[in-house]
Structure formats: structure tokens, C-alpha cells
C-alpha positions in Angstrom: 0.8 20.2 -45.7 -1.4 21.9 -43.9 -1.9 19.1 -40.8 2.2 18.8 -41.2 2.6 22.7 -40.2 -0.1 21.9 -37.2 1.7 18.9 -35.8 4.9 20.7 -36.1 3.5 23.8 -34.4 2.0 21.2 -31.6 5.2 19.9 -31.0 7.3 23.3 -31.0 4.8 24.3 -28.6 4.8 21.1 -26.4 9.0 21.5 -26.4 8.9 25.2 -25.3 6.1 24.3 -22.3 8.8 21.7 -21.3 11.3 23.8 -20.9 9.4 26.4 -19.2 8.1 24.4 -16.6 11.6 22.4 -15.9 12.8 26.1 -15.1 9.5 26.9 -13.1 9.7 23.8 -11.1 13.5 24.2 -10.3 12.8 27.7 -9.3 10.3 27.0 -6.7 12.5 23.9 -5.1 12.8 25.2 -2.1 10.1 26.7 -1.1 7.3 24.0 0.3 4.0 26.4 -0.2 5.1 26.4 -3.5 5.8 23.2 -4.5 2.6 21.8 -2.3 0.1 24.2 -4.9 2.3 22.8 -8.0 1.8 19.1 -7.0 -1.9 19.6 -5.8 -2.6 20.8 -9.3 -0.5 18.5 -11.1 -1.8 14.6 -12.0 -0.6 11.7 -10.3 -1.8 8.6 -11.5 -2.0 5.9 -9.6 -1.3 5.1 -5.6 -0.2 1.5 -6.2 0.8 1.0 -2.3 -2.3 1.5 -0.5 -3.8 0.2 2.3 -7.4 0.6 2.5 -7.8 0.5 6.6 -4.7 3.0 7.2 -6.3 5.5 4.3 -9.4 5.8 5.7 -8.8 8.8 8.5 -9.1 8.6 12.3 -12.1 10.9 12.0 -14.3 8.4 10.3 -13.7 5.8 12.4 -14.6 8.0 15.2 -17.8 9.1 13.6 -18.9 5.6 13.7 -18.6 4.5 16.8 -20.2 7.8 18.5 -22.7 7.4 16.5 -23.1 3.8 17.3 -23.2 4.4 20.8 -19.9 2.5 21.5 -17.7 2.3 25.1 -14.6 3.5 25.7 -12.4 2.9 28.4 -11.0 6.2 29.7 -7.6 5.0 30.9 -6.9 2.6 27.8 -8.9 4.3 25.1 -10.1 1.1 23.5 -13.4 1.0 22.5 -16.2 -1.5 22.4 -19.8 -2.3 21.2 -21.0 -2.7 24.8 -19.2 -2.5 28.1 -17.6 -6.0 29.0 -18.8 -8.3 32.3 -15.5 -7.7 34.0 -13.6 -4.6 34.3 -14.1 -0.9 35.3 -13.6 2.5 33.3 -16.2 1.9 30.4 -18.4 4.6 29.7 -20.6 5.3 26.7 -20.2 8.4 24.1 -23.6 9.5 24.7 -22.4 9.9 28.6 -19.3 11.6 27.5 -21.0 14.0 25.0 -23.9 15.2 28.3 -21.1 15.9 30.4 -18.8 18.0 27.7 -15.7 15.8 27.6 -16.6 14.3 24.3 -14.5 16.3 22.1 -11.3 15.6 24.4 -12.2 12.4 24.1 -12.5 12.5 20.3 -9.1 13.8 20.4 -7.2 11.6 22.2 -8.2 9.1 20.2 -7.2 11.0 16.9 -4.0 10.4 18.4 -4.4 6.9 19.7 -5.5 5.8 15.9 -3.1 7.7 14.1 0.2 9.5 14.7 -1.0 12.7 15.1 1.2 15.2 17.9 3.5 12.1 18.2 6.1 13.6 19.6 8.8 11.4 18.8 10.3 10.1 22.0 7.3 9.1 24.5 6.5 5.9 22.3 8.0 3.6 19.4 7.5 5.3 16.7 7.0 1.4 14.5 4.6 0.2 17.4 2.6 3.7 17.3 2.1 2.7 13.5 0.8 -0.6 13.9 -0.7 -0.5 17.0 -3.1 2.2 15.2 -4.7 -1.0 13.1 -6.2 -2.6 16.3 -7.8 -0.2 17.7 -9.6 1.4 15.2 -10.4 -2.3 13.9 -13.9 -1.9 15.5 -15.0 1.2 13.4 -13.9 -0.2 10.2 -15.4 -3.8 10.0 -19.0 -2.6 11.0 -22.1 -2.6 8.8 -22.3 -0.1 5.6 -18.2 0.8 6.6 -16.4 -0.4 3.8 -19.0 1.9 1.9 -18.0 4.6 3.5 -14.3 4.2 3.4 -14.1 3.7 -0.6 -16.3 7.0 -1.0 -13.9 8.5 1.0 -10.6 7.7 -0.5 -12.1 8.3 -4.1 -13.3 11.7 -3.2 -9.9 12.7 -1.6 -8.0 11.1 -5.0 -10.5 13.1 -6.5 -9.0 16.0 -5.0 -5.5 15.5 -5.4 -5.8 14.6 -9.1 -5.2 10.9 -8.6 -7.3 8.8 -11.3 -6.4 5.6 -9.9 -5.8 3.2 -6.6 -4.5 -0.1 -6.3 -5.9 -0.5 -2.8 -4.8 -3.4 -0.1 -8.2 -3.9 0.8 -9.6 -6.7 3.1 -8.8 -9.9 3.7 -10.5 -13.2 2.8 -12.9 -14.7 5.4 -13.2 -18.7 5.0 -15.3 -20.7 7.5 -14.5 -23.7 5.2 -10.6 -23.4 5.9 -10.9 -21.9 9.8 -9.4 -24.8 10.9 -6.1 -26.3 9.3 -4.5 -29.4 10.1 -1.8 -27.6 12.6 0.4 -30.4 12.1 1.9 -28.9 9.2 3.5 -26.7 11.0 6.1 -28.4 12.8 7.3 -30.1 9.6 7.1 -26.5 7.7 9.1 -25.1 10.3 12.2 -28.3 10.2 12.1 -27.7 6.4 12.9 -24.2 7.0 15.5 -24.3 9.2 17.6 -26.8 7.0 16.5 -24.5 4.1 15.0 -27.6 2.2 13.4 -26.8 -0.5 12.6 -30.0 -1.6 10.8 -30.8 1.8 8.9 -27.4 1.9 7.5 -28.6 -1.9 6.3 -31.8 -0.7 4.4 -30.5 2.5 3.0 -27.8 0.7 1.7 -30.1 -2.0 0.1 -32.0 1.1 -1.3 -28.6 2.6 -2.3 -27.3 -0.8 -4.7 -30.6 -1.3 -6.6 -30.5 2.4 -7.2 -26.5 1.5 -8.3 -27.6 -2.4 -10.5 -30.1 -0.5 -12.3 -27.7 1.7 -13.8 -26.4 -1.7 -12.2 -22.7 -1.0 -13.3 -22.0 -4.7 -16.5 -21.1 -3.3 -15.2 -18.6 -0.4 -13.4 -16.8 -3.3 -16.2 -16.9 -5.3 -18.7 -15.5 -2.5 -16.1 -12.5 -1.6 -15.6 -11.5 -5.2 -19.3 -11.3 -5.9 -20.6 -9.9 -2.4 -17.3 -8.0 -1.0 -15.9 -6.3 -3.8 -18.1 -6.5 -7.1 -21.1 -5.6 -5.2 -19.3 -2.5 -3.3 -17.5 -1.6 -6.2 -20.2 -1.3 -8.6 -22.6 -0.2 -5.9 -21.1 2.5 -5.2 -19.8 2.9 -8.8 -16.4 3.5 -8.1 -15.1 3.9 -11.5 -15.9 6.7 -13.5 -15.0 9.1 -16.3 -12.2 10.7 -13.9 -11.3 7.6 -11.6 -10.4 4.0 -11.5 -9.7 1.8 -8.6 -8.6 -1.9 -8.4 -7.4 -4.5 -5.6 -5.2 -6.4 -3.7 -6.2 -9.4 -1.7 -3.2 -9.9 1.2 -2.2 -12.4 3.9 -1.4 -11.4 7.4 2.3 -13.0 7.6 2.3 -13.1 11.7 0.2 -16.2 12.1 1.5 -19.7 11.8 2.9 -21.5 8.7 -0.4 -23.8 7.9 -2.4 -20.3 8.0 -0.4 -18.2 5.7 -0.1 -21.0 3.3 -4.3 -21.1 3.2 -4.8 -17.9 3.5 -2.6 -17.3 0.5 -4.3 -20.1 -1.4 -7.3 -18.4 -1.3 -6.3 -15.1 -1.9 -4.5 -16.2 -4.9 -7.7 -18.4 -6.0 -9.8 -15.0 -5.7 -7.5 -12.7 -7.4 -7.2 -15.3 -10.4 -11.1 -15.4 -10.8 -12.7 -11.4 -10.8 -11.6 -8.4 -12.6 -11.3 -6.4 -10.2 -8.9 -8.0 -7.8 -5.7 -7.6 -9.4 -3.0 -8.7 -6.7 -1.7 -10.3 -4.0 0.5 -9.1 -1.1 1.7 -9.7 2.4 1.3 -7.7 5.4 2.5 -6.9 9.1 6.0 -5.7 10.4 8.6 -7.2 8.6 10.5 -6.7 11.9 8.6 -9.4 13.8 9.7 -12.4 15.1 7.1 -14.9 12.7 8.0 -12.6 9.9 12.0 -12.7 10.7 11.2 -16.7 11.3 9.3 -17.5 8.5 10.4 -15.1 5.9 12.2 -18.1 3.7 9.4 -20.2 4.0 6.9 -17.1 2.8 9.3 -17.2 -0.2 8.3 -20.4 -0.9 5.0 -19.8 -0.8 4.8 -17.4 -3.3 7.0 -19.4 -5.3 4.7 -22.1 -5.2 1.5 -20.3 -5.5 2.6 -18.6 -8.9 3.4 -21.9 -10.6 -0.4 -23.0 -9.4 -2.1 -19.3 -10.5 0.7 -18.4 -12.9 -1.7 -15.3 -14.2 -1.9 -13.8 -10.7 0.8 -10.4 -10.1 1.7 -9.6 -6.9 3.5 -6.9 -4.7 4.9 -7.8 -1.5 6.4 -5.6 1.5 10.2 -5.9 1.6 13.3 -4.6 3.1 11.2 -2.5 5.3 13.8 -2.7 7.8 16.5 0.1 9.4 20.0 -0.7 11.0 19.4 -1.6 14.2 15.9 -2.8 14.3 16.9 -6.3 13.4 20.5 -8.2 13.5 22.9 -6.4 10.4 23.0 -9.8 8.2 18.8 -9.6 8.2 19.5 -6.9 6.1 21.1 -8.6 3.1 18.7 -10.7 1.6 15.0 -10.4 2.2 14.4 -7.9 -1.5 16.9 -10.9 -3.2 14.3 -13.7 -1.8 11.2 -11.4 -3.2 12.7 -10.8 -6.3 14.3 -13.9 -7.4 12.8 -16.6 -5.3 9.1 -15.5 -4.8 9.5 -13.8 -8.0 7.6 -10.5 -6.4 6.1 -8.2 -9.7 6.8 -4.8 -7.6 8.6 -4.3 -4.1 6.9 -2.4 -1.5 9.4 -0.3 0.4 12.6 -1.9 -0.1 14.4 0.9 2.2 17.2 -1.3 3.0 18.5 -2.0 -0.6 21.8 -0.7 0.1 22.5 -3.3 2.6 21.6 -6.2 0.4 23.8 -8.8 -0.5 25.4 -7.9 -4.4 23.0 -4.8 -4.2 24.1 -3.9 -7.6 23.8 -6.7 -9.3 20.1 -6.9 -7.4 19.9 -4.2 -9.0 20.5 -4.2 -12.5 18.0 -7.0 -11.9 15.2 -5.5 -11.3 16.1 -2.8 -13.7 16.7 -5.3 -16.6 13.4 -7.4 -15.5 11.6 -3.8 -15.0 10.3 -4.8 -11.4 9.3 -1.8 -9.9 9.7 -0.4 -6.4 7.1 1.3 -4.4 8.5 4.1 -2.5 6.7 5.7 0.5 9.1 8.1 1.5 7.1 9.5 4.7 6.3 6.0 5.6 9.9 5.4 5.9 10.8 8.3 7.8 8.2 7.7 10.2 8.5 4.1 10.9 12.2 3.1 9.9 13.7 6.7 10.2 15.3 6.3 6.9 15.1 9.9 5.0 17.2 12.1 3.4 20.1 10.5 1.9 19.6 7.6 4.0 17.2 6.4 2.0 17.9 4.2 -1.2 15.6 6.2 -4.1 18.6 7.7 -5.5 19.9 3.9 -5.8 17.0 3.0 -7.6 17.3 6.2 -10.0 20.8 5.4 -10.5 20.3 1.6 -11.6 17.0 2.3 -13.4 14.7 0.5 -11.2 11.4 1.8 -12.6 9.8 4.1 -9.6 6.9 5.0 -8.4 5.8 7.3 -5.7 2.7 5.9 -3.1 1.5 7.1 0.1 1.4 3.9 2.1 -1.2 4.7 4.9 -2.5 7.9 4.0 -5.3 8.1 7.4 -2.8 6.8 10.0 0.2 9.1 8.7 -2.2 12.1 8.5 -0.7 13.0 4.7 -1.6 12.5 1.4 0.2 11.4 -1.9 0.4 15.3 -2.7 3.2 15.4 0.2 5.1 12.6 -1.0 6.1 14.9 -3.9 6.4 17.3 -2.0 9.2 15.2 0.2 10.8 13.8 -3.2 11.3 17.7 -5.1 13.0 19.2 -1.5 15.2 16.6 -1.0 16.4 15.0 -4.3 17.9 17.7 -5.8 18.9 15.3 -9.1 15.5 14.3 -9.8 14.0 16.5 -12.6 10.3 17.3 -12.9 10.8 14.9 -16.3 11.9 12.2 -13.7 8.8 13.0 -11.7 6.7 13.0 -14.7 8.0 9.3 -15.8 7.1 8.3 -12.0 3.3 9.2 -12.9 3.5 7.4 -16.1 5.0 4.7 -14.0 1.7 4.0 -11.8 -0.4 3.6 -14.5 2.7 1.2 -16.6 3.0 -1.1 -13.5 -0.1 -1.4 -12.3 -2.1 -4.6 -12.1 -5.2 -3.7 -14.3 -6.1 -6.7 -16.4 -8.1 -4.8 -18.6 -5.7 -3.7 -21.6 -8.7 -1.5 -22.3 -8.9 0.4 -19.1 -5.0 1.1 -18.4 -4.5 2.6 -22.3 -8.0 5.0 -21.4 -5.7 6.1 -18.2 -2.3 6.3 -20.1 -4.2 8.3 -22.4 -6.3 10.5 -20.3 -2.7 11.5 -17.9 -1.6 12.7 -21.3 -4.4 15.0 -21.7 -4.1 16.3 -17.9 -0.5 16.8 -18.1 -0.7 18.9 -21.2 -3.5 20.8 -19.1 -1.5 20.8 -16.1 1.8 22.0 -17.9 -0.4 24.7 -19.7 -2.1 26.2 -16.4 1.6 27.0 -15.0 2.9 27.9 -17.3 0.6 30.7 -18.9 0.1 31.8 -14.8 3.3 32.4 -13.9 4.9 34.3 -17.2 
């Protein structure tokens, strides 16, 4: 009788801190100091749409090369390990830093390398994004970096009260596959253009054979052990308060033959180690290859699930506005992730409401419980989809499981913390229960293969919300 009264008193107790805090949180709606200290304090899960390069910030980078000694060119800004043979403008940080123009130096390319005092109008606001990745390429691929950059983004989840990253974190260097017979791609790209699916299977049965042949099991092999299990146990990444996984992904703006290999081996990897727990595909969706090819990607995936049918994977699409591409571009590349590839989660997906049968899509999803990603600054900055432009309160509506990711943390200059921020001020009809699902969401949908590991999370966000919801509520009475 006794532990009946407690469990009843628990639960009277756990009802009235509910209601509190929905009347707390809708009280301070409006008022962005406000909600920014609530969602500091409050736990987040997982970031299941991260990449690793864009969460590492500009200042890091710029560490590293100064301290390295590197050139930059002061008209471009791009920087170097040495000065090349031709050209003129190079000059060394060291010579910068005797003659005081170091730190103006340091600044401009803080906003070279990320979008920092963009100011909306000098520059594509897409091609400031991406062109960030390039040049900052140099400080993140260097000795003892990748070290650095996983410290980093575990101490700042640390900070925000995020216990867990699914992180898009290198991709897969294979001397063995360098070199692909290129004359798969002219055939790749016929059977594309009559859509023939039939065709596509046959080549890529070919292609899959001359990669199987170049015994890519042992590149997979060799990153798993010395790229991520090293670095992640190294470093000892997990913990009692943190968890972080990975994603292996393929650069989609190279030709047919090399997306196809490069996803092989991705795939291969992520089938064989713990730790690597998905697949995606990267680069403007916008391009011209991407645009191109995006059928034939579709098939890809398509076939490389039926070969690794234990691999999950996530992949970037509908990350498109009106008016970036033609208006029928809009209408079908979330369909083609969903039901062809057979995508597990969709990144982005901004431009659901301009999907062929959106609704039906839809209910899909919902009914299959594939999740979306959403990166709400992301959008804004790169599509300028906000507001009540953008499809989240579509996804509510139909049921589409959510969850809420901060894309490129380092690049955008924000954190996860400001997505929630973003989602409270302008979606008025999404509760702090709503919010609170989202969380549980992360951890739900991840890709952790350990049954072990994702029940310890599910279990310990119960604890900190009941902390969390405790804190508020018995400080602000």
C-alpha cells in the first residue's frame, strides 16, 4: 500500500510540474532572452543532422593554420602550406602577426569561412554556405585535427545539454578504387535519361563487381579501425553524459562511376563497425550533377540497400526554394528518397509542400514513421524558407515524426540551443509537450545499433527532464 500511495504521489506530482511548465513556457513565448536560458538549461538529445567539418568553428581552423605557419593571399584569402611557384600576394602569418595586421586578418577570414556579418545582398547567400567548405579544407584535414574537432563539438554538446551526435563525419579514402573504369558513365547516364531501370540494374551489377574486385573490404576495414575506432576511443568520446555515432557520406557532384564506388564503400564500412551507423549524400542539391543525376542516386541507394540490407541511411532532400531550380524540380526529389531509395530519415525536406501528392507523401512517411530532420536556420539562411514558408507545421500536421538539428553549427555561427529558440517564436501551435516528443525523437530515430546504448539515453533524458522540469519550475513560483 505503501509504494501504491508513493507511485501515486509521483505521478500527481509529475502531472502538476506539467502543467506548470506548459504555462511557464507559453508565458515566456515571446521574449527570446527568455526562451534562449529555458532551452540552454533544458536537454536535447540528439543532433542527428550534423556535419562534422561545418560544426567545428572558423576559429579553430584559424588556430591551426597560424600556428602552422601557413600563407595567405591577401586579395583572395585562401590559404596554403607554403607559397606557390607562380603568383603574387602570399605572405606568411608570422609576417602578418610582426607587422600588426594579423588580427584583421584573422577576421576576414572568420567571415570568409563562415557567414559571419553577411550582410545579405553583397554575395549568394547558398554559395557563401558552401564555398565556406573549401577554404577552410586545409585546417581541417591536417595532422592531430580531427582530434581536435570531436573534443570540440563534445564539449560544446556538453554545454548545451546534448548527450548525443550523429555526426557526418569524413569521407572514405580508397587508393584501391581511385580509378574507375569511366566508361560507365556514359551508359549510366543513357539509362537515366530513358529512366530505365532495368538498364541502370545491369550496369550497376557490372560496376558493383570491378569495385568488389578491387578488394574495397580492406579500405573499409583500415578507416574503421584507424579513422574512427581509434579517434573515438582515443579520445574517449563516450561517456557517462555523452554518446556520439557516425555517418559515412558520398559527395553527389562527381561523376556517376564515382558516386556509385564511393557509395559501395561507404555502405561496406558502415555495415562492418559499431560505430558508423549511416549513410548519407552531400553537396547542393541545386547543382547541375545533382539536378542530373538525382534519379540515378535513387538507384543507387536502392541498389545498395538490397546488397547491405542492415545499413540505415539519411539523405539530403528537398533542400530547394522556388526559384532556385525550374518549379516541376520541386515535385519529386523527397518521393524518390522515400519510396524509391527507401531513405530511413530526410534531411531538410523544405520543399514538401511542392511535392507531387504531398499528402499522400505524407501520410507515408507518417504511417512508415520516416522522420524528417529539420534545420530551421539552415533553411532560412540558404533557401530563405522561414516563417510560415517553411513546411514543419506540414509535418506536425500529418504526423511525420520530427526532430530538431542544427545542420552546420561552425559555418552558421549557432548552435542547437537557437534552433528552439527559432521553433518556440515562431510556431505558435507547437506545445512544449510537442517539443519534448521532438527530444525523445533524436534518441527514437537515431541509428545506434546498440539496443543497449539507445535504452541507457532514453532513460537517462527521462531523468534530466524530470530535473530540468523541476529547476523551473521551483525557480520561477
Amino acid at each position: 500500500m505503501n509504494k501504491l500511495l508513493a507511485l501515486l504521489c509521483s505521478l500527481l506530482t509529475a502531472s502538476a510540474y506539467a502543467q506548470s511548465i506548459d504555462r511557464y513556457f507559453e508565458s515566456i513565448r515571446n521574449n527570446t532572452a527568455e526562451l534562449t536560458a529555458f532551452f540552454s538549461q533544458m536537454p536535447k538529445g540528439g543532433d542527428l543532422h550534423n556535419h562534422y567539418s561545418g560544426s567545428v568553428y572558423a576559429e579553430t581552423y584559424i588556430s591551426y593554420v597560424v600556428q602552422q605557419d601557413y600563407v595567405i593571399n591577401e586579395g583572395t584569402l585562401e590559404v596554403k602550406s607554403a607559397p606557390p611557384k607562380e603568383g603574387k600576394g602570399w605572405v606568411r602569418f608570422s609576417k602578418l602577426n610582426d607587422s600588426g595586421l594579423l588580427a584583421g586578418y584573422k577576421q576576414k577570414l572568420i567571415q570568409k569561412w563562415s557567414v559571419k556579418d553577411y550582410n545579405g545582398v553583397s554575395y549568394p547567400s547558398d554559395k557563401q554556405f558552401f564555398e565556406t567548405f573549401s577554404g577552410f579544407g586545409i585546417a581541417n584535414d591536417g595532422p592531430g585535427r580531427l582530434d581536435t574537432g570531436l573534443m570540440e563539438l563534445k564539449r560544446r554538446a556538453l554545454n548545451e545539454n546534448v548527450s548525443y551526435i550523429e555526426t557526418m563525419f569524413t569521407s572514405i579514402h580508397c587508393d584501391n578504387i581511385k580509378v574507375v573504369d569511366t566508361s560507365f558513365n556514359r551508359p549510366l547516364e543513357d539509362a537515366q535519361r530513358n529512366r530505365d531501370e532495368t538498364q541502370t540494374r545491369t550496369l550497376l551489377d557490372k560496376l558493383y563487381k570491378t569495385v568488389q574486385d578491387k578488394n574495397i573490404k580492406a579500405c573499409a576495414a583500415e578507416y574503421n579501425n584507424n579513422v574512427v575506432s581509434k579517434l573515438h576511443y582515443g579520445l574517449k568520446i563516450d561517456d557517462s553524459s555523452f554518446t556520439m555515432r557516425y555517418q559515412n557520406y558520398v559527395i553527389r557532384v562527381v561523376p556517376p562511376a564515382d558516386v556509385f564506388k564511393n557509395l559501395v564503400l561507404a555502405f561496406e564500412s558502415a555495415n562492418t563497425c559499431s560505430l558508423i551507423v549511416g549513410v548519407n549524400i552531400v553537396a547542393p542539391e541545386d547543382n547541375e550533377v545533382s539536378m542530373r543525376d538525382y534519379w540515378l542516386h535513387m538507384q543507387m541507394f536502392k541498389y545498395c540497400h538490397e546488397k547491405y540490407p542492415d545499413v540505415k541511411y539519411s539523405m539530403h532532400a528537398g533542400e530547394l526554394a522556388l526559384g532556385m531550380v525550374k518549379p516541376e524540380e520541386l515535385t519529386w526529389h523527397i518521393n524518390a528518397a522515400v519510396r524509391t531509395a527507401g531513405a530511413n530519415r530526410i534531411g531538410h525536406g523544405a520543399d514538401m509542400a511542392y511535392e507531387h501528392n504531398c499528402y499522400d507523401l505524407l501520410e507515408y512517411m507518417a504511417a512508415h514513421k520516416i522522420p524528417i530532420e529539420i534545420n530551421l536556420f539552415s533553411n532560412e539562411f540558404i533557401l530563405k524558407v522561414k516563417d510560415d514558408q517553411h513546411p514543419i507545421t506540414l509535418y506536425k500536421d500529418f504526423h511525420v515524426p520530427i526532430v530538431i538539428c542544427s545542420d552546420d553549427a561552425g559555418v552558421l555561427r549557432s548552435n542547437l540551443t537557437y534552433q528552439f529558440v527559432l521553433l518556440a517564436k515562431r510556431y505558435k501551435d507547437i506545445s512544449y509537450n510537442d517539443i519534448k516528443q521532438y527530444v525523445f525523437n533524436s534518441i527514437d530515430f537515431s541509428f545506434i545499433k546498440e539496443d543497449a546504448v539507445k535504452e541507457k539515453l532514453k532513460k537517462q533524458l527521462t531523468g534530466r527532464f524530470n530535473s530540468f522540469e523541476r529547476k523551473v519550475m521551483t525557480t520561477n513560483k
